[in-house]
C-alpha positions as a Markdown table, in Angstrom:
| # | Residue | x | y | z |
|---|---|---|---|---|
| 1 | Unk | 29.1 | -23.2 | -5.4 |
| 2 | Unk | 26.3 | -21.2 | -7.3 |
| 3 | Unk | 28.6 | -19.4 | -9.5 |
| 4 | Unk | 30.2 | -22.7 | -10.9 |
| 5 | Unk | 26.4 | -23.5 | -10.8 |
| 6 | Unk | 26.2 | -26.7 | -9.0 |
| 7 | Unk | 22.6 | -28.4 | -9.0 |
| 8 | Unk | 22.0 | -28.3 | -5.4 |
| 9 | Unk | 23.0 | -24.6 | -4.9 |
| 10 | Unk | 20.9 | -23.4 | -8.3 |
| 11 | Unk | 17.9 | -24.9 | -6.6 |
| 12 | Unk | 18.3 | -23.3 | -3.4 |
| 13 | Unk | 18.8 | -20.0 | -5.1 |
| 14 | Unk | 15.7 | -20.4 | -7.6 |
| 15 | Unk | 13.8 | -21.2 | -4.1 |
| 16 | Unk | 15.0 | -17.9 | -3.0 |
| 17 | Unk | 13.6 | -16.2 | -6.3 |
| 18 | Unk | 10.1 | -17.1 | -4.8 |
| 19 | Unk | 10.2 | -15.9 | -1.7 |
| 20 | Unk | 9.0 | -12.1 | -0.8 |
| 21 | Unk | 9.2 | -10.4 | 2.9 |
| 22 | Unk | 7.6 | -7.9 | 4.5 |
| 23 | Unk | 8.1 | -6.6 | 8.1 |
| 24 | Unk | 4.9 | -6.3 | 10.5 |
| 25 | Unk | 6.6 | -3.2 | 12.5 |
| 26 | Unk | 7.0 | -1.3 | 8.8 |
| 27 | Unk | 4.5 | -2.1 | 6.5 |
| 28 | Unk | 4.1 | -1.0 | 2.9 |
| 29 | Unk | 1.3 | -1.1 | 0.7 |
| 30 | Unk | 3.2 | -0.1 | -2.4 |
| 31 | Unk | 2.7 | -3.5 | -3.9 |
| 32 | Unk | -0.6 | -3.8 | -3.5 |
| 33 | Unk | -0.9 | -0.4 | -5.3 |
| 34 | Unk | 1.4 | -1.4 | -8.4 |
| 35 | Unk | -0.8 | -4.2 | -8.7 |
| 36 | Unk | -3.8 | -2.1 | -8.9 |
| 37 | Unk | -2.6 | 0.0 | -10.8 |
| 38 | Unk | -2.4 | -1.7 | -13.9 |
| 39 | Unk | -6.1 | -1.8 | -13.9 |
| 40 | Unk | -6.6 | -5.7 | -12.9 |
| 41 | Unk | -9.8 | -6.0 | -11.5 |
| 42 | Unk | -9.3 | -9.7 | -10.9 |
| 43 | Unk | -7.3 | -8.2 | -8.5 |
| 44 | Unk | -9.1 | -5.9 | -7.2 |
| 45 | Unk | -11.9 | -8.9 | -6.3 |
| 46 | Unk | -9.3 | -10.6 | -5.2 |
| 47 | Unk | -8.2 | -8.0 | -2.5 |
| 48 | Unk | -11.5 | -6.8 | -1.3 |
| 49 | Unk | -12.6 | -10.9 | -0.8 |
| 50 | Unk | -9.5 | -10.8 | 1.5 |
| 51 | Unk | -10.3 | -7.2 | 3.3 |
| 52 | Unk | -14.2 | -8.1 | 3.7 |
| 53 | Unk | -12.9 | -12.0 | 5.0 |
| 54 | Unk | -11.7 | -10.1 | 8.0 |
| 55 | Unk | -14.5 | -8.6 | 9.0 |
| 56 | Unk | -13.3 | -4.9 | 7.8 |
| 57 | Unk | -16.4 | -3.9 | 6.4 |
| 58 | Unk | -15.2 | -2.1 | 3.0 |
| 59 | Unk | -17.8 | -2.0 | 0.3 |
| 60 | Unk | -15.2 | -1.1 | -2.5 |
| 61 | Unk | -11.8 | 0.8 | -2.8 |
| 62 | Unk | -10.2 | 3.2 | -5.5 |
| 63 | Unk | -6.9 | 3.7 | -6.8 |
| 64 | Unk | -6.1 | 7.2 | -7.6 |
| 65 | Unk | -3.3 | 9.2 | -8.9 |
| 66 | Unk | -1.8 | 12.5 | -7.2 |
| 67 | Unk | -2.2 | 15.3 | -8.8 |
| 68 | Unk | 1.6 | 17.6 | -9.1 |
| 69 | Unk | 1.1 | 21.2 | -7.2 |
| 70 | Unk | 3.6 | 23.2 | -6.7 |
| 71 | Unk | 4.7 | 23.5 | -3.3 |
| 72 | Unk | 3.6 | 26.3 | -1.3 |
| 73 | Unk | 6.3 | 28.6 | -0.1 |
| 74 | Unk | 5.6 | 29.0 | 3.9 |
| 75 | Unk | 4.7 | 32.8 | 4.8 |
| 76 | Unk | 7.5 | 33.1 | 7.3 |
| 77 | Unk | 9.2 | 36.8 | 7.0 |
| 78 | Unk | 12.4 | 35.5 | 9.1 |
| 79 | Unk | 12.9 | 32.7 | 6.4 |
| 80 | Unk | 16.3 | 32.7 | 5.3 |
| 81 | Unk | 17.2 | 33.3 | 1.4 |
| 82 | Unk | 18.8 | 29.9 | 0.8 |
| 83 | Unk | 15.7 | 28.3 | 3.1 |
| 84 | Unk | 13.6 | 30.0 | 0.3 |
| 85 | Unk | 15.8 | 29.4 | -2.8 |
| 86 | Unk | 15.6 | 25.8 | -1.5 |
| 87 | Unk | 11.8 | 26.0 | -1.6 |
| 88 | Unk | 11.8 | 27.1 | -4.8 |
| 89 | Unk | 14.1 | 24.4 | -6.2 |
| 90 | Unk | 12.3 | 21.3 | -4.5 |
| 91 | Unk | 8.6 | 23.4 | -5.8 |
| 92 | Unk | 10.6 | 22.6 | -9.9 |
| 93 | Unk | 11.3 | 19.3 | -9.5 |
| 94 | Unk | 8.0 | 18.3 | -8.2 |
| 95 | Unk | 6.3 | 20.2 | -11.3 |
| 96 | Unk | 8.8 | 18.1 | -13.6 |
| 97 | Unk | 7.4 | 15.7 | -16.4 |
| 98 | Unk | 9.7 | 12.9 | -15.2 |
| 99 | Unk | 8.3 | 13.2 | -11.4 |
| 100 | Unk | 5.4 | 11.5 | -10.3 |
| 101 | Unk | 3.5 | 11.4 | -6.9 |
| 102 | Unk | 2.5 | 7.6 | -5.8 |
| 103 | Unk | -0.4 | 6.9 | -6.4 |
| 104 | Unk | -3.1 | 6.5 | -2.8 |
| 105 | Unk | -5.8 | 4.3 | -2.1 |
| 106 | Unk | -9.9 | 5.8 | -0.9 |
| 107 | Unk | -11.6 | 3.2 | 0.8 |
| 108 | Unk | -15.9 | 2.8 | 0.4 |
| 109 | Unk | -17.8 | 2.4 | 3.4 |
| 110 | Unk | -21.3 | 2.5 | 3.9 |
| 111 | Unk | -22.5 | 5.0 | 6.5 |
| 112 | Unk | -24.2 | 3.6 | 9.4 |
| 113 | Unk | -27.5 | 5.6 | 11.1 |
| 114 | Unk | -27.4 | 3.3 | 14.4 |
| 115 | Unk | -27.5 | -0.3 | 13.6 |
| 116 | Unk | -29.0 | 0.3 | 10.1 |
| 117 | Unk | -26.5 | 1.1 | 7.2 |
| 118 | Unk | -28.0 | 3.8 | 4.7 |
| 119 | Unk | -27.8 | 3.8 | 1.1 |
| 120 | Unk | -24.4 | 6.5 | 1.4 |
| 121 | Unk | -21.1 | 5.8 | 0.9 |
| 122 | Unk | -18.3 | 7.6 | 2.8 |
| 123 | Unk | -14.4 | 8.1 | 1.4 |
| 124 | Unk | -11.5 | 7.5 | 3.3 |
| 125 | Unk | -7.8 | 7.9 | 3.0 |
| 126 | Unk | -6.4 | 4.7 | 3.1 |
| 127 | Unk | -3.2 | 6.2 | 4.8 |
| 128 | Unk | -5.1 | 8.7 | 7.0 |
| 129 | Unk | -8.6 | 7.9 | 8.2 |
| 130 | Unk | -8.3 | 3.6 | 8.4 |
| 131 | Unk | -6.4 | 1.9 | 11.1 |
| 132 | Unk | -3.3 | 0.4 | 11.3 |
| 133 | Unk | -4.8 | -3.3 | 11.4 |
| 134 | Unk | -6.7 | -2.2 | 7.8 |
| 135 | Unk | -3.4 | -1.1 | 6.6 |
| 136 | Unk | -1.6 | -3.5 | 7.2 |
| 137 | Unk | -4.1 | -6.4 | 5.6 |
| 138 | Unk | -4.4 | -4.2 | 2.5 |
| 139 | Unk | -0.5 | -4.2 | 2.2 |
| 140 | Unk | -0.6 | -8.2 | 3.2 |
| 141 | Unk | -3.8 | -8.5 | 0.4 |
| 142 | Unk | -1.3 | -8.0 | -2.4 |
| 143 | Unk | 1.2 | -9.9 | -1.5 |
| 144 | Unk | -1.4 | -12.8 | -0.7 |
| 145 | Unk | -2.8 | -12.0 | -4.1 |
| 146 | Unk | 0.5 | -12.3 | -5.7 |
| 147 | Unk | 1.7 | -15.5 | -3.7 |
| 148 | Unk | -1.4 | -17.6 | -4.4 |
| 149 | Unk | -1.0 | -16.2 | -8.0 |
| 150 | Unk | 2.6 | -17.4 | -8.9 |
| 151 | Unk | 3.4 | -20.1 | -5.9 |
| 152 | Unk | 5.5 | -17.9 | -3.9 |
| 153 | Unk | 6.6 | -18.1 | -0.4 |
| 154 | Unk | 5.9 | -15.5 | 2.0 |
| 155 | Unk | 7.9 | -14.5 | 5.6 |
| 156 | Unk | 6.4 | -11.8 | 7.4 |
| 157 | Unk | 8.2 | -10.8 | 10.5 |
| 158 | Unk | 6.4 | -9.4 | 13.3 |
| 159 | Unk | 3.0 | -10.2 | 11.8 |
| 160 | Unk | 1.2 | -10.0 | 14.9 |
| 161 | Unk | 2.0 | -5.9 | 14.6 |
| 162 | Unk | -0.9 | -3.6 | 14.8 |
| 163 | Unk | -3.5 | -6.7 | 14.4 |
| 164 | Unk | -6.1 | -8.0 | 16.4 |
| 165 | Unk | -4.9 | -11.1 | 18.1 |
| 166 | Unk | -8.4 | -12.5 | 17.0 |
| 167 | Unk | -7.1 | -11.5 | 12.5 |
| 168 | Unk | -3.1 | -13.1 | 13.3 |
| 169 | Unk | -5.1 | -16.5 | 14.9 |
């Protein structure tokens, strides 16, 4: 009915223009990221107000980009030629103009010397030091961001995953 574009379908389908997913179980925070990384930082405000609502305790967060390195060839003596010529090829690519690493997200949090935090800051790895739960809101943050934003509808399957039950109430 939407290709001979009757009235009832078109609206139905322009609904479904506003609507974005995400799954709980496999989270992404690559929008949150694009968003940042156009240098908004509305944004930004925006995302850490939604963190810090949840109790995550994040003084600030920074958007950085990768740096291209070659990759390292392992030192393994009964490495076969084509495992090596491999190596090498993948090692070219990466040092291309036209390939770039995603960007990663270092979260700000104020050390803590017993119950009384101190003037320092410590970096984290978004992707290796925080927990899932903090992961997962910073992915969510974006697309919060981006719903409020432009009145979209959001579905999030399996959005208990990897929160505490107390953040999902």
């Amino acid at each position: 009915v939407a290709e001979f574009n009757g009235p009832t379908s078109n609206i139905v389908l322009d609904w479904f223009k506003n609507v974005r997913t995400m799954s709980g179980l496999t989270m992404s925070h690559d929008d949150t990221v694009k968003m940042l990384a156009k240098n908004n930082s509305e944004h930004k405000d925006k995302i850490l107000k939604i963190l810090n609502s949840f109790d995550i305790q994040m003084e600030d967060f920074t958007v950085r980009e990768r740096k291209k390195e070659a990759l390292k060839l392992p030192d393994d003596p009964n490495m076969s030629a084509n495992m090596r010529k491999m190596f090498e090829v993948i090692s070219d690519m990466t040092m291309e103009d036209d390939f770039s690493m995603p960007p990663y997200v270092i979260t700000h949090r104020k050390i803590y010397d017993g119950d009384k935090p101190s003037s320092e800051m410590r970096e984290l790895d978004l992707l290796e030091n925080e927990s899932d739960g903090t992961q997962k809101l910073f992915a969510l943050s974006g697309l919060l961001v981006d719903a409020l934003e432009n009145g979209l509808t959001i579905f999030v399957d399996e959005l208990e995953s990897k929160l505490h039950p107390l953040i999902t109430k």
